[in-house]
C-alpha positions as CSV (number, residue, x, y, z in Angstrom):
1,X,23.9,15.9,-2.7
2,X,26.6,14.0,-3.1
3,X,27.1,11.3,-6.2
4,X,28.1,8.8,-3.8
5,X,24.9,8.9,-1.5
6,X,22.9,9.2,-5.5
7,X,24.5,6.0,-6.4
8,X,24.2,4.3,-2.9
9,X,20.4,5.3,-2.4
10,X,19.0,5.8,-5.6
11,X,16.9,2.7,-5.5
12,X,13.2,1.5,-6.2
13,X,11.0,2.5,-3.7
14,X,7.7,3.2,-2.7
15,X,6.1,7.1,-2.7
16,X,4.2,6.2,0.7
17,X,0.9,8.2,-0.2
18,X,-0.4,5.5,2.0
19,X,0.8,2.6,4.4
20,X,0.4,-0.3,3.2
21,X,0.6,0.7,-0.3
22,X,-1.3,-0.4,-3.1
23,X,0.6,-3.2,-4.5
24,X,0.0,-4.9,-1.6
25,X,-3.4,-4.9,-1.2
26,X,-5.4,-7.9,-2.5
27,X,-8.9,-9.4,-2.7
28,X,-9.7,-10.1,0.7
29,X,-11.6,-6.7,0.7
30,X,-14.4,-6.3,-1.6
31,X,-17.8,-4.9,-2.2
32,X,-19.5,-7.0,1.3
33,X,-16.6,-5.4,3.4
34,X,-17.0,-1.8,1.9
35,X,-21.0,-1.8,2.4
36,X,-20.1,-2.8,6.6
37,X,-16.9,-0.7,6.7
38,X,-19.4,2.7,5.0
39,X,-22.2,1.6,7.3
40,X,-20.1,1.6,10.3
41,X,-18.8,5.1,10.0
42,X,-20.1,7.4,12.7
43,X,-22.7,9.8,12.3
44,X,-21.6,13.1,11.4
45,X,-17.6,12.0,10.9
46,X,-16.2,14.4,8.2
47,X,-15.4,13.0,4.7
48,X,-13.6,13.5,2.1
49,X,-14.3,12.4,-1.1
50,X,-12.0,11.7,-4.5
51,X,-14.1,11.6,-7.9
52,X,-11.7,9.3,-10.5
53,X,-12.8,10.7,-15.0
54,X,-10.5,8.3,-16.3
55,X,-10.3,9.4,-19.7
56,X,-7.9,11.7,-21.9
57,X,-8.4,12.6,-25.2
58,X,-4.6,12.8,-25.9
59,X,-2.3,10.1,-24.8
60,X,0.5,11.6,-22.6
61,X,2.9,9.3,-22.9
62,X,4.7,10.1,-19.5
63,X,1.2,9.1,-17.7
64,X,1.7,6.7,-14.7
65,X,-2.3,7.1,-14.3
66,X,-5.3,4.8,-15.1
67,X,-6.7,6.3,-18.0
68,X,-8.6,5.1,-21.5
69,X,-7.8,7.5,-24.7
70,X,-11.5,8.2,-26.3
71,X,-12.0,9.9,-29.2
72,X,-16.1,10.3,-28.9
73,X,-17.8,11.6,-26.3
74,X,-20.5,9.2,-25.8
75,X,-18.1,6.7,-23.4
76,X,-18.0,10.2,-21.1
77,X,-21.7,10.3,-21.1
78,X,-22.1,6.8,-20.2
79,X,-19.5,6.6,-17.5
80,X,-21.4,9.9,-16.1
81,X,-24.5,7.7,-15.7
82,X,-22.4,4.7,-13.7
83,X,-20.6,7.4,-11.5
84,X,-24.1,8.8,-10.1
85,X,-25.1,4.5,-9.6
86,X,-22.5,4.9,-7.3
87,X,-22.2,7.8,-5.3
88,X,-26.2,6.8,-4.8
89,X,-24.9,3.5,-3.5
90,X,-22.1,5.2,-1.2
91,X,-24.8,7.4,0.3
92,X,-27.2,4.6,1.1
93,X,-24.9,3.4,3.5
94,X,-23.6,6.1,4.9
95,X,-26.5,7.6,5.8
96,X,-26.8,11.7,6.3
97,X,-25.0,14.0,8.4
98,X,-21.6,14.0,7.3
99,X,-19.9,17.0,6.0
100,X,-17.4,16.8,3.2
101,X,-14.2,18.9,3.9
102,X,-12.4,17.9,0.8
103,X,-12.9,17.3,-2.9
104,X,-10.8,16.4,-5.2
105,X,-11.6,15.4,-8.9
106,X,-8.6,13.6,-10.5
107,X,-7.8,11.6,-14.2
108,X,-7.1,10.9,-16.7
109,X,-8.5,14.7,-17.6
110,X,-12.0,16.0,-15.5
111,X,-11.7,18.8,-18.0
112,X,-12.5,16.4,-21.1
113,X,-16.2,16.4,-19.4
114,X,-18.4,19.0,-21.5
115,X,-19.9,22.2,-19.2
116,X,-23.3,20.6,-18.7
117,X,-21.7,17.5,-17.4
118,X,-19.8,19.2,-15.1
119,X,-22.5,21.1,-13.5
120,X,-24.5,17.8,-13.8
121,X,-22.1,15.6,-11.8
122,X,-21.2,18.5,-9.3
123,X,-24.9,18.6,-8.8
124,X,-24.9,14.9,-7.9
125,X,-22.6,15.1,-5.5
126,X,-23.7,18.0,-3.4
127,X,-27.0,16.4,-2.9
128,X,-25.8,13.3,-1.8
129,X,-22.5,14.4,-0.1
130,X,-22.7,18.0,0.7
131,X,-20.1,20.0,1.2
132,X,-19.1,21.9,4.4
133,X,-18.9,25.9,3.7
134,X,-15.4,26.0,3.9
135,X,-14.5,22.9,2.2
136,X,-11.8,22.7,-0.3
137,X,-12.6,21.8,-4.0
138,X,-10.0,20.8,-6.4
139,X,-10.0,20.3,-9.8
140,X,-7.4,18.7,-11.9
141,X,-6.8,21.3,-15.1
142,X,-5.8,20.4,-18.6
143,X,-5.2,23.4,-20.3
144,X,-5.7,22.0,-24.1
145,X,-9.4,21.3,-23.1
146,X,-10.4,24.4,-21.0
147,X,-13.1,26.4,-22.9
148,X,-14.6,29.6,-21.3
149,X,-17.7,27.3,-20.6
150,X,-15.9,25.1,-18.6
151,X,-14.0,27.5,-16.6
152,X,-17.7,29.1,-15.4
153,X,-18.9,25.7,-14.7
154,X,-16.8,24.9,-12.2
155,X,-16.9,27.9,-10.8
156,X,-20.6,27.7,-10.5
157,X,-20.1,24.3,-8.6
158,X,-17.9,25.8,-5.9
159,X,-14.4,24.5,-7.4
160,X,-12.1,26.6,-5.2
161,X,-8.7,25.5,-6.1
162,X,-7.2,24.3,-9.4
163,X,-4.1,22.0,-10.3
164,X,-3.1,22.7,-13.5
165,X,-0.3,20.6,-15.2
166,X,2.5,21.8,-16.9
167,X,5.4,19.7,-16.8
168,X,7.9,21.3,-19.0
169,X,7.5,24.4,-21.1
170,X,9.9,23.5,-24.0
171,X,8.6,22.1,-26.9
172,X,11.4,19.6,-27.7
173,X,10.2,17.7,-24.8
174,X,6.8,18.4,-25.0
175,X,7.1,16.6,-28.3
176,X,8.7,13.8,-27.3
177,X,6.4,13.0,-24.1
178,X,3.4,13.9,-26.6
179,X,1.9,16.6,-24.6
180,X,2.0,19.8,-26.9
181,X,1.1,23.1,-24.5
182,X,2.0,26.0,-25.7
183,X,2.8,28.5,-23.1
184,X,0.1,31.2,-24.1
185,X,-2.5,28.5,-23.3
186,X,-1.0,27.4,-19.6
187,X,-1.2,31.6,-19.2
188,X,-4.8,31.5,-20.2
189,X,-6.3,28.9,-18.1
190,X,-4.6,30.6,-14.9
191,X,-5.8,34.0,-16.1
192,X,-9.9,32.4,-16.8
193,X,-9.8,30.4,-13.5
194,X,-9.0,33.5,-11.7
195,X,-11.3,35.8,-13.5
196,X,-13.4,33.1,-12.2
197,X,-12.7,33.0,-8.7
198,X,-10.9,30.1,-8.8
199,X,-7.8,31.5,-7.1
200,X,-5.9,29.2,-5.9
201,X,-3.5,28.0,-7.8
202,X,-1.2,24.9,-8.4
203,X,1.0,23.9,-10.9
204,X,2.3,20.3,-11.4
205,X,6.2,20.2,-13.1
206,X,8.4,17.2,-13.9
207,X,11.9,16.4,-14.3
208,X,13.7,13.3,-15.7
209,X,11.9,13.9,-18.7
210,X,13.2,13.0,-22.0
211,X,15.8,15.7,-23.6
212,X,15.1,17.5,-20.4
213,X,18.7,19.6,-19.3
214,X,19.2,22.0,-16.1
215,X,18.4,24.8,-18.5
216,X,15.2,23.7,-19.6
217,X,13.8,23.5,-15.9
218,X,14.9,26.3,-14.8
219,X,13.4,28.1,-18.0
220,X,10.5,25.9,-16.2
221,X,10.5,26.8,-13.0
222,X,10.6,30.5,-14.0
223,X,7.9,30.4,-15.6
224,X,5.9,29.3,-13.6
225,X,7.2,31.3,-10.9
226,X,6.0,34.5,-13.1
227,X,2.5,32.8,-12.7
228,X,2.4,33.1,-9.7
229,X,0.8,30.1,-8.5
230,X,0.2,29.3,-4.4
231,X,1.7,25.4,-4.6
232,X,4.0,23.6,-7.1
233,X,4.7,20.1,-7.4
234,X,7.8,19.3,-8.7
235,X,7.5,15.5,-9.5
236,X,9.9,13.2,-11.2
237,X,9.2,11.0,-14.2
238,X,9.2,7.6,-13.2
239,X,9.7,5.5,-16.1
240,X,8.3,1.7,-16.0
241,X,7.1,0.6,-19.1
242,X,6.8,-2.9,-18.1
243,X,3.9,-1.7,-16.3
244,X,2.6,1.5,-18.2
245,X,2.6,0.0,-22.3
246,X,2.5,3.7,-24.0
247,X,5.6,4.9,-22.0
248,X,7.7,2.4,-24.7
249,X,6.8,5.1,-27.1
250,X,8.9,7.6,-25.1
251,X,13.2,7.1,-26.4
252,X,14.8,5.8,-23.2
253,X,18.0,6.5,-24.7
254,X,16.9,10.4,-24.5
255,X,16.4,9.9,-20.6
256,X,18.6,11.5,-18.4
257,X,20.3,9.6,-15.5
258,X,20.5,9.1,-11.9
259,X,22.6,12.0,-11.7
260,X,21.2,14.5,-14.0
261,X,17.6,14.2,-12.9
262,X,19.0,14.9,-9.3
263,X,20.5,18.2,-10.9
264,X,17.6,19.0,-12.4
265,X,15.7,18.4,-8.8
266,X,17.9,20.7,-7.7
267,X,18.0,23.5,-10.2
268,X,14.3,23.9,-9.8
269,X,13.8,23.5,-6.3
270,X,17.2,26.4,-5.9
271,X,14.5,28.4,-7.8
272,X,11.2,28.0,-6.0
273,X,13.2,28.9,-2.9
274,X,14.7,32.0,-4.2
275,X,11.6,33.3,-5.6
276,X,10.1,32.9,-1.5
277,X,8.4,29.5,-1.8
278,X,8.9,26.8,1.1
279,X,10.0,23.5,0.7
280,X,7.3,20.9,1.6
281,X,7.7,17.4,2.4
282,X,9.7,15.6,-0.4
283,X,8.3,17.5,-4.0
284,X,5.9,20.5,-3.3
285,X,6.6,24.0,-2.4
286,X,4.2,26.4,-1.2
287,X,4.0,30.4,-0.3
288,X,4.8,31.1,3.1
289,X,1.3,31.9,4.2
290,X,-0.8,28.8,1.8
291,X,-2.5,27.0,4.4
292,X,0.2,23.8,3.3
293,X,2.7,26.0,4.3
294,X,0.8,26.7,7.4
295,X,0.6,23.0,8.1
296,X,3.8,21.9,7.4
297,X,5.3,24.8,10.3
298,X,2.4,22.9,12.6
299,X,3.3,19.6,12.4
300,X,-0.4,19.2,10.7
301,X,0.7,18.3,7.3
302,X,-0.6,14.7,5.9
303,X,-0.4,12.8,2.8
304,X,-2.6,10.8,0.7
305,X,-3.4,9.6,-2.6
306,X,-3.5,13.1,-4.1
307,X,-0.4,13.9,-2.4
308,X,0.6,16.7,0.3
309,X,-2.4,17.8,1.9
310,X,-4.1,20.0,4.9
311,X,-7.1,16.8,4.8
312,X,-7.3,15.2,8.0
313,X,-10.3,13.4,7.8
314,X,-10.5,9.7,8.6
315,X,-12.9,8.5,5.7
316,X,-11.4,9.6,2.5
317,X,-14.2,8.1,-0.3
318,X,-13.0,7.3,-3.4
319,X,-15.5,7.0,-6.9
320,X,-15.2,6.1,-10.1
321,X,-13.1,3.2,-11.8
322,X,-9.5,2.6,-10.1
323,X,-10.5,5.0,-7.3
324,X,-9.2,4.2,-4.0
325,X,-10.7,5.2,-0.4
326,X,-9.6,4.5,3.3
327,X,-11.5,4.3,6.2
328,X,-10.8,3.7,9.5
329,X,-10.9,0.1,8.8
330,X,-9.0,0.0,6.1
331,X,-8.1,0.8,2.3
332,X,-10.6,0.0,-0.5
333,X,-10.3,-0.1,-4.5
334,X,-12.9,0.0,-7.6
335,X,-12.1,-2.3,-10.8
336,X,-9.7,-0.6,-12.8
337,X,-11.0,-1.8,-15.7
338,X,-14.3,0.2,-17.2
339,X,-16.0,-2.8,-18.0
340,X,-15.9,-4.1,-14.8
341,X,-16.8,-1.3,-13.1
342,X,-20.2,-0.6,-15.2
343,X,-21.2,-4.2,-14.9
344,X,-21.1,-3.7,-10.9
345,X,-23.1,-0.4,-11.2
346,X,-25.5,-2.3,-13.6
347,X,-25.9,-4.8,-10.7
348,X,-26.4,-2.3,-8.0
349,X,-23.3,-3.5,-6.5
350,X,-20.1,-1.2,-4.8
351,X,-17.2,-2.2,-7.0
352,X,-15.0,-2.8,-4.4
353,X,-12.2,-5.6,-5.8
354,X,-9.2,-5.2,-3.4
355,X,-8.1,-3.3,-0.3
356,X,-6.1,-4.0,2.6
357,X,-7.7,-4.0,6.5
358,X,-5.5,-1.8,8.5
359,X,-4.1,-3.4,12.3
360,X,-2.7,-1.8,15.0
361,X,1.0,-2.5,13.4
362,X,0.0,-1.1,10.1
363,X,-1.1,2.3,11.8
364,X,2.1,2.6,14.1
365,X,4.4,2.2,10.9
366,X,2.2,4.3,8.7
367,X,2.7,6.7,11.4
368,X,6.0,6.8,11.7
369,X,6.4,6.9,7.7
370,X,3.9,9.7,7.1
371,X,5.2,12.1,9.8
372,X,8.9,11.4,7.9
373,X,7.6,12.2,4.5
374,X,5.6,15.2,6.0
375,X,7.9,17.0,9.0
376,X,11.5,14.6,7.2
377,X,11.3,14.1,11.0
378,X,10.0,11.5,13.6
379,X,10.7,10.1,17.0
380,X,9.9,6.4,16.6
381,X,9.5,5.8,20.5
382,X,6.9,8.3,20.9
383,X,5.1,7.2,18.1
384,X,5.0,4.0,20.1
385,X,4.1,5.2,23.2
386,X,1.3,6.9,21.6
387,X,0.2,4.0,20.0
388,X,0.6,1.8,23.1
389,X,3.6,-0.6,21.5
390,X,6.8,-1.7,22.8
391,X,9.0,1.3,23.0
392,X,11.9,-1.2,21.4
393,X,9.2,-1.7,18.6
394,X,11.8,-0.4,15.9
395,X,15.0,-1.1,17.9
396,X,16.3,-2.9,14.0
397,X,14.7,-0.3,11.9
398,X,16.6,2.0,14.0
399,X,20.2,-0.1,13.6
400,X,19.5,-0.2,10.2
401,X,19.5,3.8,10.2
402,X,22.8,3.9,11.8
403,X,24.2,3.6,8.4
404,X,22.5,6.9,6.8
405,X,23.5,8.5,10.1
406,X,27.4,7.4,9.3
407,X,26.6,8.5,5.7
408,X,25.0,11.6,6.4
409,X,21.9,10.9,5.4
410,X,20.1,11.5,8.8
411,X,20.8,13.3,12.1
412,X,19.9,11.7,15.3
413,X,19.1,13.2,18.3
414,X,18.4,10.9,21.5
415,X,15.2,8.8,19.7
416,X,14.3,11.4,17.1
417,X,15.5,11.1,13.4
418,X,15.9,14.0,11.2
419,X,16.3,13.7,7.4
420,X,19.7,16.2,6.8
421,X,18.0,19.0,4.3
422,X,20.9,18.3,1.7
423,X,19.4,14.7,1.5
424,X,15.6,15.2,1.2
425,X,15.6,13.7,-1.7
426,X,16.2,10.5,0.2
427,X,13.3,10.9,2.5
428,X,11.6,8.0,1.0
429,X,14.3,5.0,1.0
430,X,14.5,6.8,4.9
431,X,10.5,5.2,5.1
432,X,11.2,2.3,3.3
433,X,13.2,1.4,6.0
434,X,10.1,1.2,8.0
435,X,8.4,-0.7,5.7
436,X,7.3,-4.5,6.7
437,X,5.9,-5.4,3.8
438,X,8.7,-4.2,1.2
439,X,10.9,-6.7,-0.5
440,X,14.5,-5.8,-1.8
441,X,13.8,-6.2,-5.5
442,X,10.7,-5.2,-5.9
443,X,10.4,-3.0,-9.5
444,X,7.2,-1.5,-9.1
445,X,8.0,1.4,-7.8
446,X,9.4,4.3,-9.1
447,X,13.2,5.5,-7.9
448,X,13.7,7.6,-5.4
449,X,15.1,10.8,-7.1
């Protein structure tokens, strides 16, 4: 891509795994609104269901996540007990008959919880929230904390597909991020999962790390290729200590620019491709025959919190501290804070803090910005058309885009958009444009490459 287009674009922007996004939501959504929103969902409508372990035992100091370092178990155990308060509470109100499609269990590390524990809370689940026979199950792997034990465990649950980070393979960056991972022990959690029958695979990568060059992620991207994983996500370090505390421990000065970490996008992704897989949306590839890849040709392809995904069902329930959900009425999210979150279990209470309802304006732009970060493609109009609004709806979103058309940036074609392939990487200050509650200014959000 060209420097001039890095320099011109490059700015701080959301990464539109919802609309509106989370900064925005507030406390005119709690715990009373959750209980009518869950109670209200029609029997039988297919969930999916995200289960938040926020806890590491090892501080990664690139971590944009809510986490809590622990260095005894007994905080695990606890938090256990308040996650099965509320997934008891969730069913309640939802009543029975609802199939869950997807699962995903997310951190911090779900790996930090011992074998027993994971066959306890898995148990939990499926009796309250069964799963359909061909749902997905995904587990988010750390490959420092993955004894034999645990590997069986979750294969006795039904965990189907594993996400294992990797980030960067050299230890000179390793070091300096604080997340030590030899490459033998990457090799052997892939090899135990699939033993397992846990085979499919995803890796997570990063680039804009610090002391991070083109060399080192391609040595990267190679090897994971030889691993032959089905996805990779190929995501770039967003540094904002201002909001994240520990990522002051990481040396800014060894971070590489605007420039570089666009090279280093690039280097990988020229990689992935060569080696057969296919570009999805703005940071994941996939083999040509993963059922992402399969969406993505379809037009199917969504996104939410835990990215790129085949999910399409409307009630996405989120458990655990920090864990956000959406419903047809609208976005919810638990106290962050642990504290806060056991004193609602203790209290028999959902602990719902903050959300944001979802109108008919919120769904027409989400629209429009999901099918760009999906297909890099939309036709506004029909979007509106479906949707029942004004076809001149975004007649000044659309003069706006006149300039990434004169830059390159976009092709247009009658009322359809395209993002240029040269300028994926763009894709997202493309949505922002579409945007109405984003402020110029904002420094929130990460930048855009």
């Amino acid at each position: 891509m060209d420097s001039r287009l890095l320099e011109k674009y490059d700015r701080l922007v959301p990464r539109y795994t919802s609309y509106p996004t989370a900064p925005h939501f507030d406390g005119s959504v709690g715990a009373d609104s959750y209980a009518a929103w869950l109670s209200d969902l029609p029997d039988g409508m297919p969930l999916s269901v995200y289960v938040h372990i926020p806890f590491c035992d090892t501080l990664c100091w690139f971590c944009g996540c809510h986490t809590k370092l622990v260095n005894r178990y007994e905080p695990v155990t606890a938090y256990l007990r308040l996650l099965e308060r509320e997934i008891g509470l969730v069913r309640d109100r939802i009543g029975i008959g609802h199939a869950v499609r997807h699962m995903h269990w997310g951190g911090g590390s779900p790996t930090i919880l011992h074998p027993n524990d994971i066959l306890r809370l898995g148990g939990a689940l499926a009796a309250a929230l069964p799963m359909a026979s061909d749902a997905e199950f995904a587990v988010e792997i750390d490959p420092r904390e993955l004894p034999p034990a645990a590997i069986d465990a979750l294969a006795e649950i039904g965990v189907n597909r594993a996400s294992i980070g990797v980030q960067d393979i050299d230890e000179t960056v390793q070091r300096a991020v604080n997340r030590v991972q030899p490459m033998a022990m990457t090799v052997a959690a892939a090899v135990g999962l699939r033993r397992a029958g846990i085979r499919a695979i995803n890796l997570d990568l990063m680039y804009g790390l610090p002391h991070q060059t083109i060399d080192r992620v391609r040595a990267t991207a190679d090897f994971a290729i030889d691993l032959e994983p089905d996805r990779i996500a190929l995501f770039g370090y967003a540094h904002v200590p201002e909001m994240k505390r520990h990522q002051r421990l990481i040396d800014a000065a060894a971070l590489p620019d605007g420039t570089a970490r666009l090279a280093q996008a690039e280097a990988v992704a020229e990689r992935l491709v060569a080696a057969g897989y296919v570009p999805i949306g703005l940071d994941h590839f996939a083999r040509p025959d993963d059922p992402l890849a399969r969406a993505a040709a379809a037009g199917r392809l969504r996104r939410n919190f835990q990215g790129y995904t085949t999910d399409d069902s409307a009630a996405l329930i989120g458990l655990g501290a920090s864990a956000i959900g959406r419903l047809p009425q609208g976005y919810v999210q638990n106290a962050v804070p642990l504290h806060a979150y056991r004193d609602a279990m203790k209290a028999g209470r959902l602990a719902t803090v903050r959300g944001r309802p979802i109108g008919a304006e919120d769904r027409l732009r989400g629209a429009v910005i999901e099918r760009l970060m999906c297909n890099l493609r939309v036709d506004p109009a029909r979007l509106c058309a479906e949707h029942g609004a004004d076809p001149d709806t975004f007649a000044p979103e659309m003069a706006v885009l006149e300039d990434f058309v004169r830059d390159g940036v976009l092709d247009r074609t009658g009322g359809a958009i395209t993002v240029r392939e040269e300028a994926r990487p763009l894709v997202r200050c493309v949505a922002a444009v579409f945007d109405g509650y984003l402020r110029q200014g904002e420094t929130r959000h990460s930048r855009a490459v």
